[in-house]
C-alpha positions in Angstrom: 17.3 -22.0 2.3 15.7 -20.7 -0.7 17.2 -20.6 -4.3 16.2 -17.3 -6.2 17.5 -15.1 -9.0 21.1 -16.7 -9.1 21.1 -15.9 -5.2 20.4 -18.3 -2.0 18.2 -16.6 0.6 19.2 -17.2 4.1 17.9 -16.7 7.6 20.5 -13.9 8.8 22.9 -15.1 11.9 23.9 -12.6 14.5 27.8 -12.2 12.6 25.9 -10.8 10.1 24.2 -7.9 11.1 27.5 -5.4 10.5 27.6 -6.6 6.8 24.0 -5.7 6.6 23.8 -2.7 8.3 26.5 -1.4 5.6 24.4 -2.9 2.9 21.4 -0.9 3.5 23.2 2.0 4.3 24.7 1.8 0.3 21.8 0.9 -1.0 19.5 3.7 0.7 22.0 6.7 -0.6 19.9 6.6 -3.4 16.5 7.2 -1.5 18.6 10.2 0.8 20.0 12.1 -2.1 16.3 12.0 -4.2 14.4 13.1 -1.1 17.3 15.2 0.4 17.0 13.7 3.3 20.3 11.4 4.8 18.4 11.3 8.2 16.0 8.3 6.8 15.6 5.7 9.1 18.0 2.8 7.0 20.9 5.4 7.2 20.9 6.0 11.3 19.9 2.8 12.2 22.4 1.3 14.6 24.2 -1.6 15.1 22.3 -3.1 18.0 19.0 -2.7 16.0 20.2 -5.0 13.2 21.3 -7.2 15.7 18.0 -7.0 18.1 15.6 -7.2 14.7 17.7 -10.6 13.5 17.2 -11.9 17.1 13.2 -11.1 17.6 12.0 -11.0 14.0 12.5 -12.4 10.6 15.6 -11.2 8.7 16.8 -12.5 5.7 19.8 -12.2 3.3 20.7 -12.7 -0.3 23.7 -14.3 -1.5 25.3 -14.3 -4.6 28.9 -15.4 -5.3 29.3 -16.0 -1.8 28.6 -12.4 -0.8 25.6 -10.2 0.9 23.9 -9.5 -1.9 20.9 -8.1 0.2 18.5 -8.3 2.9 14.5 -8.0 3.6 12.9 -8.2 7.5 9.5 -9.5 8.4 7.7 -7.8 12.0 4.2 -9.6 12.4 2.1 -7.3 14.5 -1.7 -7.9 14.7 -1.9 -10.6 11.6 0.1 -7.8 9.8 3.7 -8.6 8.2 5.2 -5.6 7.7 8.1 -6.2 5.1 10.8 -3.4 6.1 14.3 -2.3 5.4 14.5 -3.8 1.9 17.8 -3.8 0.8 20.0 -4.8 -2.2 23.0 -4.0 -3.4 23.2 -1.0 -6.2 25.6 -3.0 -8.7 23.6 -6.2 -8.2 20.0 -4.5 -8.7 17.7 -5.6 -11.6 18.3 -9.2 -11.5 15.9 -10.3 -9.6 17.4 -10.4 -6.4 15.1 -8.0 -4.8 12.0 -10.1 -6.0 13.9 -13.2 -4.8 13.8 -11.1 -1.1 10.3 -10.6 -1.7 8.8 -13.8 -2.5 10.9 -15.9 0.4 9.9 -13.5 3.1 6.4 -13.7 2.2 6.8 -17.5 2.0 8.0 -17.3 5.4 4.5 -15.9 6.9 1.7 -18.7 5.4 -0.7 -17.7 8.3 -0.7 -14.2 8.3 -3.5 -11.4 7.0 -1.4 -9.7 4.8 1.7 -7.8 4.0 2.3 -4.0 4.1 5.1 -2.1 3.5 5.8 1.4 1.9 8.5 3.6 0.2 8.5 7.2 -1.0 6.2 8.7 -3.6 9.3 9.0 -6.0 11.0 6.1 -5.4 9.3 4.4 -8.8 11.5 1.5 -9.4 10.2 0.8 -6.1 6.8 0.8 -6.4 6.8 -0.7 -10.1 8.5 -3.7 -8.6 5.9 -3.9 -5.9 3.0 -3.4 -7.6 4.7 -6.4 -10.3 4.2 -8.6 -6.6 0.7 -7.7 -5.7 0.9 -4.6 -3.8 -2.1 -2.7 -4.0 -1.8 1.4 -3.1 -4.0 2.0 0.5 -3.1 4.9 1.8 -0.3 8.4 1.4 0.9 10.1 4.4 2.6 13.7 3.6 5.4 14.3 5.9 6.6 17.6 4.1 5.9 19.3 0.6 8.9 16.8 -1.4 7.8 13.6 0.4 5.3 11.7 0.4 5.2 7.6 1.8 2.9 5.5 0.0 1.7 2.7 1.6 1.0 -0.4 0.1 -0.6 -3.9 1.0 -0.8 -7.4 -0.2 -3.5 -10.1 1.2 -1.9 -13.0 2.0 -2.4 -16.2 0.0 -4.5 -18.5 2.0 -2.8 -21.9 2.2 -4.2 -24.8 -0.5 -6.1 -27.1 1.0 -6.1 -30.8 0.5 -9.6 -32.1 -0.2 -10.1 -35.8 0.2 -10.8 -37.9 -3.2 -13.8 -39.8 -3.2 -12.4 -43.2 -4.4 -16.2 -45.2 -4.4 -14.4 -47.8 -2.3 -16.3 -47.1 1.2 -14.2 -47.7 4.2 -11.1 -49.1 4.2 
């Protein structure tokens, strides 16, 4: 378990792939009714995908007062973490839950190349708050003439390592 914002962040069990499935699908209205678009991939997501992805990859939740408060997932593919269906609550945004998400499911990949994810070219408070974590813009891909995806990617931070003091003593 680790402590963030006010919030625990939890590995996600099986029983709670229901309550997170209609998480993300609140908290990605917003992205639908900017871009127009309520066919996004958060909002028809089923069930059994939620349930799958918390089985075979890295999902994690938020709680705050005992509730879902949100959720982030982690796929490694090729060295790659690709940080995906970031979610938090609407009424609970902008207290650092969602950077809470961010920094435990990086914490949760030491060994990897780096981290990629991306959001759409107006969704600002999105990319402000990723940017605030590292992200670096690499790449656009237009899929029509309102919407763009920006992608964006974050080296990993190699592990410290522990270099032996010299005490003068020779062997022990």
């Amino acid at each position: 378990m680790t402590r963030g914002a006010a919030c625990d962040i939890l590995d996600a069990l099986p029983d709670d792939a229901e309550a997170i499935l209609a998480l993300q699908k609140l908290a990605y209205e917003r992205e639908a009714r900017r871009y127009d678009d309520w066919t996004i991939p958060p909002l028809v997501e089923t069930l059994d995908s939620v349930r799958r992805d918390i089985a075979q990859h890295v999902v994690l939740k938020a709680i705050v007062d005992g509730r879902l408060a949100g959720s982030v997932r982690g796929i490694v593919k090729d060295g790659v973490c690709e940080v995906c269906r970031f979610s938090v609550d609407p009424a609970l945004q902008r207290r650092g839950i969602g950077s809470a998400l961010l920094a435990a499911i990086e914490q949760r990949f030491p060994d990897i190349e780096a981290f990629e994810l991306f959001t759409g070219n107006r969704s600002v408070e999105n990319l402000r708050l990723y940017e605030r974590h590292g992200y670096r813009h690499v790449g656009t891909k237009v899929l029509s003439p309102a919407v763009s995806l920006v992608f964006l990617r974050k080296p990993a931070t190699p592990p410290a390592r522990v270099t032996p003091v010299q005490t003068g003593r020779g062997p022990v």
